[in-house]
C-alpha positions in Angstrom: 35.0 -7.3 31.1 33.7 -5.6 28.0 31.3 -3.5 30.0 34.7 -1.4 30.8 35.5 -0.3 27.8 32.0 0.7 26.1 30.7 3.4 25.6 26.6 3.8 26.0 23.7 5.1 24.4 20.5 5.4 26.1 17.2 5.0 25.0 14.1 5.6 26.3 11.9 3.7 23.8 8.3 5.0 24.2 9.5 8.8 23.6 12.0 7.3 20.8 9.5 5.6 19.2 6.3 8.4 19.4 4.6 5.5 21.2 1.2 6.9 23.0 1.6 7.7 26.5 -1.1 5.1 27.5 -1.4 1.8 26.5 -4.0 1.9 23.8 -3.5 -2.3 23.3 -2.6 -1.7 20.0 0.5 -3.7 18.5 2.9 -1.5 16.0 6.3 -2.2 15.5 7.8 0.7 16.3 10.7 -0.8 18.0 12.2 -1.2 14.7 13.0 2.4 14.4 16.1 1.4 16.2 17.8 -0.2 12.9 17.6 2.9 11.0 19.9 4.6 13.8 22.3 1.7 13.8 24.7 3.7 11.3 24.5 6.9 13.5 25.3 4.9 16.6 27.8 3.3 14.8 29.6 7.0 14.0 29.4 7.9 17.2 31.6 4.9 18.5 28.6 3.3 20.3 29.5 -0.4 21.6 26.4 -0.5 23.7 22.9 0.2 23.7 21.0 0.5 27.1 16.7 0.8 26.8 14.8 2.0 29.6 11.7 -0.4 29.6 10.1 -2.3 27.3 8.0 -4.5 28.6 4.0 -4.7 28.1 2.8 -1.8 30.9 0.1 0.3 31.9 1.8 3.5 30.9 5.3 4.8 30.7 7.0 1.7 31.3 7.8 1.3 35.0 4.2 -0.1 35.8 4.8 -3.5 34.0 2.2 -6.0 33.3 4.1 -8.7 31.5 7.4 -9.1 31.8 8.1 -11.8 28.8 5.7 -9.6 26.3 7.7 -6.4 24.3 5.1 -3.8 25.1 2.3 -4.0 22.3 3.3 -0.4 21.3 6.7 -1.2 20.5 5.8 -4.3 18.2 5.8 -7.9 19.2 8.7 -10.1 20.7 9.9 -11.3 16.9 10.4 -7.5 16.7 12.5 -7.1 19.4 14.7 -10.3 18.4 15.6 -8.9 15.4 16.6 -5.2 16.9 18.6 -7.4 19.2 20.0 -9.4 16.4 20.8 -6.4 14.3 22.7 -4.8 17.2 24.8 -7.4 18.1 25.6 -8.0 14.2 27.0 -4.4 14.3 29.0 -5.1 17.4 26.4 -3.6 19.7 25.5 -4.3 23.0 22.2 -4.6 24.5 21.5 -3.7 27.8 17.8 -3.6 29.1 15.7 -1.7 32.1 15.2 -4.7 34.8 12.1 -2.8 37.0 12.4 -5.4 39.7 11.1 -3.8 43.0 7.4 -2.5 41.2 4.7 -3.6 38.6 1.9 -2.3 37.6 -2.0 -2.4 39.0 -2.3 -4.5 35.3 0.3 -7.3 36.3 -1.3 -10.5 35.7 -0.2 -11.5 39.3 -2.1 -8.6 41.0 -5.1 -8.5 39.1 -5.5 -12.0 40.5 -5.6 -10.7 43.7 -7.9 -8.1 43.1 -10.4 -10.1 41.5 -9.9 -13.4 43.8 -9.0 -11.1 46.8 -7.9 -14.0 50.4 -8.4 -17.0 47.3 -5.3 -15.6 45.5 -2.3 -17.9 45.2 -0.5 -14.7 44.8 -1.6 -12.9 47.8 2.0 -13.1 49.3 4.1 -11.4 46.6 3.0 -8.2 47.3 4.1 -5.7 50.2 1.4 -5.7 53.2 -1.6 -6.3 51.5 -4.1 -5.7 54.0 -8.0 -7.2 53.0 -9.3 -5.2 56.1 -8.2 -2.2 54.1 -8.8 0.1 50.8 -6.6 2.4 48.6 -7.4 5.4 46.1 -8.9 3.3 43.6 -11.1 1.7 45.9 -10.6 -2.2 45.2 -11.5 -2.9 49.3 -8.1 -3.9 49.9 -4.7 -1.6 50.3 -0.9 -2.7 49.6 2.1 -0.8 49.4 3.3 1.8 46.3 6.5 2.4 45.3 7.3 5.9 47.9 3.5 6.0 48.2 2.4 6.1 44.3 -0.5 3.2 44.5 0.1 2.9 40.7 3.4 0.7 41.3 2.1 -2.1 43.2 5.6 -3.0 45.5 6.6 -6.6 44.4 7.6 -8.9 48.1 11.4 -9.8 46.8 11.7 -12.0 49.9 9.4 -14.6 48.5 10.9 -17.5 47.0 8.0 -17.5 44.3 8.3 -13.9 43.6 12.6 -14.2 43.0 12.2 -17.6 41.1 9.3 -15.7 38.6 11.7 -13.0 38.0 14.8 -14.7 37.8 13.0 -16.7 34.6 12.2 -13.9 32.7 15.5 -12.2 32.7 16.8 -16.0 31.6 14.2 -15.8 28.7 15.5 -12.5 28.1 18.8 -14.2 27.4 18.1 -17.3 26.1 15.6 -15.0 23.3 17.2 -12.2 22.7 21.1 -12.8 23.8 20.8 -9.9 26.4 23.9 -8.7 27.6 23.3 -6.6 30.9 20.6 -5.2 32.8 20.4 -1.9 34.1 18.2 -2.3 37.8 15.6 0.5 38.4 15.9 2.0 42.2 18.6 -0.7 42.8 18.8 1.5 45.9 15.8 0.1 47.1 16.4 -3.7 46.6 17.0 -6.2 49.0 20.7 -7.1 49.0 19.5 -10.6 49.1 17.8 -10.2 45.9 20.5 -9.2 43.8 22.6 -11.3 45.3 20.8 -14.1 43.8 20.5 -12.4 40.8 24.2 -11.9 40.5 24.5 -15.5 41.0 21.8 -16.1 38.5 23.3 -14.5 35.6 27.0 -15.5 36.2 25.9 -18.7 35.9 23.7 -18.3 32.8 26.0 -15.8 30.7 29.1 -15.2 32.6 29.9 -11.3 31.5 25.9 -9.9 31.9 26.3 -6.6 33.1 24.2 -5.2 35.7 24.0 -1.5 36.7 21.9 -0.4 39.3 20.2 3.0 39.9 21.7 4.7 42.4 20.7 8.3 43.1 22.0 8.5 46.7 23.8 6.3 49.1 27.2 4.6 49.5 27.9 3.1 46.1 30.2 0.5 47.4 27.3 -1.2 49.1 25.7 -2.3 46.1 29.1 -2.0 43.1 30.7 -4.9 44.8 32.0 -8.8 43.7 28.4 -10.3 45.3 26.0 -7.4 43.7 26.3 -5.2 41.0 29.3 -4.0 39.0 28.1 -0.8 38.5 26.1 1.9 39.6 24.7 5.4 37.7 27.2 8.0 39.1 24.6 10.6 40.4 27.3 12.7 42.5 29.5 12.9 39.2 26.7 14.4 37.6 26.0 17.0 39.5 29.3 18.0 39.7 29.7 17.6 36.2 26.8 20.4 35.7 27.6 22.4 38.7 31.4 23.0 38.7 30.1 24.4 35.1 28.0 27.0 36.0 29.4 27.6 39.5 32.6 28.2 37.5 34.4 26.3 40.7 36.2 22.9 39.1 36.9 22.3 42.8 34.1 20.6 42.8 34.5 17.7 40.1 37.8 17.5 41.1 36.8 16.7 44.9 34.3 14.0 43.7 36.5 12.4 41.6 39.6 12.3 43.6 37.3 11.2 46.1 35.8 8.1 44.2 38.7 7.1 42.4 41.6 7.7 45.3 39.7 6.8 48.0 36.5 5.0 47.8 36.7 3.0 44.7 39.7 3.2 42.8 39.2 0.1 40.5 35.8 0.6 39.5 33.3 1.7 36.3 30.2 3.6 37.6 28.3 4.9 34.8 28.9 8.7 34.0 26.0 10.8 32.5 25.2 14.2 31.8 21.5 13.7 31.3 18.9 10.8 31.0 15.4 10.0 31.3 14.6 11.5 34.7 17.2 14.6 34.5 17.1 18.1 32.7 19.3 18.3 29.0 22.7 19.1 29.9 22.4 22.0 26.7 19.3 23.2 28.5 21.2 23.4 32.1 24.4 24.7 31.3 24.6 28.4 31.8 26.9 28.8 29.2 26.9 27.4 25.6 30.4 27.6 25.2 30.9 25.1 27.8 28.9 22.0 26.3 31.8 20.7 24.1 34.1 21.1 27.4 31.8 19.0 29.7 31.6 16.4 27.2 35.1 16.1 27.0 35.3 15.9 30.9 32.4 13.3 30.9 35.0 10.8 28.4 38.4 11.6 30.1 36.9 11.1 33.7 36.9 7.8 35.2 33.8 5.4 34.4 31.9 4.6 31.8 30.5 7.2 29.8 26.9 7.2 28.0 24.9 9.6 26.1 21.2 10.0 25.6 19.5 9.7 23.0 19.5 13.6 21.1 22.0 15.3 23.5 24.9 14.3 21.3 23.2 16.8 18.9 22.3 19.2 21.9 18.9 18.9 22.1 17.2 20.8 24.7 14.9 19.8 27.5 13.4 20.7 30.8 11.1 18.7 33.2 8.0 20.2 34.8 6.3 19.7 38.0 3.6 17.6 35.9 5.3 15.6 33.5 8.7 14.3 32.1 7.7 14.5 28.4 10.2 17.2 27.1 12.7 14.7 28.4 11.8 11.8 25.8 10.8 12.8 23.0 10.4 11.6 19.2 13.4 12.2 16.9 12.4 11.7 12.9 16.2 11.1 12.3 19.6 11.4 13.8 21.1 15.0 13.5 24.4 15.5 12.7 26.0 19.0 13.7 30.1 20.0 15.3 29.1 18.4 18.6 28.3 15.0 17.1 31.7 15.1 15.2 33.5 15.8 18.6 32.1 13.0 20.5 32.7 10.4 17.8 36.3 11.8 18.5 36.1 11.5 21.6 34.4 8.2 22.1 37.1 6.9 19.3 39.8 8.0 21.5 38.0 6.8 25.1 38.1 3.3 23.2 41.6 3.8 21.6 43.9 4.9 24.8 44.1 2.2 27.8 44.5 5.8 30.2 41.3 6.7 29.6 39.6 3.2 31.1 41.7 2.1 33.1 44.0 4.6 34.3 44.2 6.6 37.8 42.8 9.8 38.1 45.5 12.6 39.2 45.3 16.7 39.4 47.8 18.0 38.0 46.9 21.7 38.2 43.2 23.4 39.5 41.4 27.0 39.8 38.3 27.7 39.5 38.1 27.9 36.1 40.7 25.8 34.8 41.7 21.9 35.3 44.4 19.5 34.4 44.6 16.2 35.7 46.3 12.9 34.4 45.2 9.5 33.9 47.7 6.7 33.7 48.7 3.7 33.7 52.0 1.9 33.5 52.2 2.4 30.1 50.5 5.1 29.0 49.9 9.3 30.7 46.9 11.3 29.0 46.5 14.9 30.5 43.0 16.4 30.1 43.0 20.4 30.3 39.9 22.1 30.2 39.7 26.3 30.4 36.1 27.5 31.2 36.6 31.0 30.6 36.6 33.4 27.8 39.9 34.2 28.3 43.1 32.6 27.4 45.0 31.2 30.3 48.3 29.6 31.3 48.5 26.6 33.1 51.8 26.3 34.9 52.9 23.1 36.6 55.8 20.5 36.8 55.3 17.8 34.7 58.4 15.5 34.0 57.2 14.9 30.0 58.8 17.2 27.9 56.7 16.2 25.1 53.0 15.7 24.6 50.7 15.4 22.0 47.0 17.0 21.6 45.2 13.7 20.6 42.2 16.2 19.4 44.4 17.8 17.0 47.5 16.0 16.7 49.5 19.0 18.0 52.6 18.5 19.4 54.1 20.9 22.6 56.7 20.8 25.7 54.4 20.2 28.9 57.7 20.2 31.1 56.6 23.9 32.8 52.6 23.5 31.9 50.9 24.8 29.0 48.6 27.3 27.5 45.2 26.7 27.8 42.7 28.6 24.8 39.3 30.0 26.2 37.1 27.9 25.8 39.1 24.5 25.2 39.9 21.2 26.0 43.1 19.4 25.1 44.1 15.5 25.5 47.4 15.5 26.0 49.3 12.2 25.7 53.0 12.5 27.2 55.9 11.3 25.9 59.5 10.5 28.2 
């Protein structure tokens, strides 16, 4: 499937865009910022594009109101078609935020009930909606939030009426704007039933839709299975990403990996990230500077798919507060081009470029704290990836039976038989030779 072999950029559109925070009802089309990117995404090696929401909603996306209407800050629907048609014209994919489990007190469906209360034909696709009760905002009746937040009014995915509604919209989305996965907010609090039907659903419709589900915690191979989803966002890679970083201590990244690609799920493409929407700027969490090229490099030779968002592939910095997310998504002018934008185009040209990388196992080769080979390969093909975290120049001695191997980052060519030298502060991709 051509979902295992991209390589993702994420955007979060209201931030991108410098869209107001609330929704003023205004229509601009700022969605079409997005074409004047296309050539950066397209030097970075980009093959698919992933946008947190877009629908029409109360605030930041999540809270939707309408789920066939682009949000009236982005533009208008015509807008969205041709950022769509753009993409895919550039070989692009498009990948969209499906916020299934919530909406927002300004979905059509629930004012309804608010305003025709026991009358409402829609009094059943909500989650125990009780008229005997009341809430913060004091409509006389209370339902359930989304972990308690009354602003995302929980959607009843048990009734027929309620899966049918949804299930036509993300079929408009395809049928309009040629949609080509769906990324599903808090998958981990779905009913299976759900996305089983949705899995179904989309098959049917466009046979390779791709649909990744948020999983922050949980057994991934519950949901990243033949009847659900084929993917899920690889939170325990990224905190051992960040961690065996700044702990110095590559056990750690070694341990998940081994353990979700020798034991748990050897076969499959989670979706690898160092930061996103809801998650602190890797440059602003690392401890060390140095180390941002390394864990980038990590990110591409480790199993999974790897995506980048929006800014960090030119290290932007940002740190969430108690209060708000804002530093997280903000408003670029234009894309910035500096050393660490060069090396991922690199890299992502190579992730694309060497069968290893996607589909090949994951083996250590050599580990201490500070220092890391490990091999993917396949049948035809062995890539070592060594990384040195420290400062100090380091040799790396192990058995390999390839006497020689070539640095794909710099086209140098060494003996590997009895290891090899590691720089400080370096990462090599070695592809071995018989």
């Amino acid at each position: 499937m051509w979902y295992e072999e991209s390589i993702i950029y994420q955007i979060y559109p209201f931030g991108f865009c410098g869209a107001p925070s609330e929704n003023d009802g205004m229509t601009v089309s700022r969605i079409r910022k997005v074409l004047d990117w296309i050539p950066h995404l397209e030097k970075l090696g980009i093959t698919a594009v992933y946008f947190c929401p877009i629908w029409q909603s109360d605030r930041h996306g999540y809270d939707t109101r309408d789920f066939r209407t682009l949000d009236c800050r982005l533009g208008t629907n015509e807008d969205l078609k041709d950022v769509c048609k753009a993409l895919h014209d550039h070989g692009i994919r498009v990948i969209l935020d499906g916020v299934f489990n919530h909406v927002g007190r300004g979905f059509w469906a629930f004012q309804d009930l608010l305003h025709q209360r026991e009358a409402s034909p829609y009094r059943d696709w909500f989650h125990q909606v009780n008229f005997w009760g009341d809430n913060e905002y004091q409509d006389g009746l209370s339902y359930e939030g989304w972990e308690g937040h009354q602003e995302l009014v929980k959607l009843n995915l048990y009734h027929p009426d309620v899966v049918r509604y949804l299930l036509d919209c993300v079929g408009y989305w395809i049928d309009e704007f040629d949609i080509d996965g769906l990324r599903l907010d808090v998958a981990y609090s779905l009913p299976h039933p759900f996305m089983q039907e949705l899995r179904r659903f989309t098959d049917a419709k466009k046979q390779d839709v791709f649909l990744v589900g948020e999983m922050i915690h949980g057994n991934y191979q519950q949901l990243m299975n033949g009847e659900l989803l084929h993917s899920v966002t690889n939170y325990q890679a990224h905190k051992g990403f960040w961690s065996s970083f700044n702990s110095e201590n590559l056990f750690e990244i070694n341990y998940t990996l081994n353990q979700q690609f020798n034991e748990q799920f050897p076969h499959a493409h989670p979706l690898n990230f160092l930061d996103n929407h809801d998650v602190n700027r890797i440059a602003s969490v690392l401890n060390h500077p140095e180390h941002l090229p390394l864990v980038y490099a990590l990110l591409f030779a480790a199993p999974g798919i790897p995506c980048i968002y929006y800014g960090s592939e030119w290290g932007v910095l940002g740190t969430r507060t108690r209060e708000s997310d804002a530093a997280l998504r903000p408003c670029f002018d234009h894309p910035e081009e500096n050393e660490l934008t060069a090396l991922l185009a690199k890299l992502s040209d190579l992730h694309r470029s060497h069968p290893a990388f996607i589909y090949g196992n994951y083996q250590k080769v050599f580990l201490t704290n500070k220092q890391i080979v490990f091999a993917r390969q396949t049948g035809e093909e062995t890539i070592l990836c060594a990384i040195n975290l420290d400062r100090e120049d380091f040799y790396a001695s192990f058995s390999y039976h390839a006497p020689h191997a070539v640095d794909l980052l710099t086209d140098n060519t060494m003996d590997v038989t009895n290891g090899c030298l590691l720089p400080a502060y370096s990462v090599q991709y070695l592809k071995c030779n018989s």
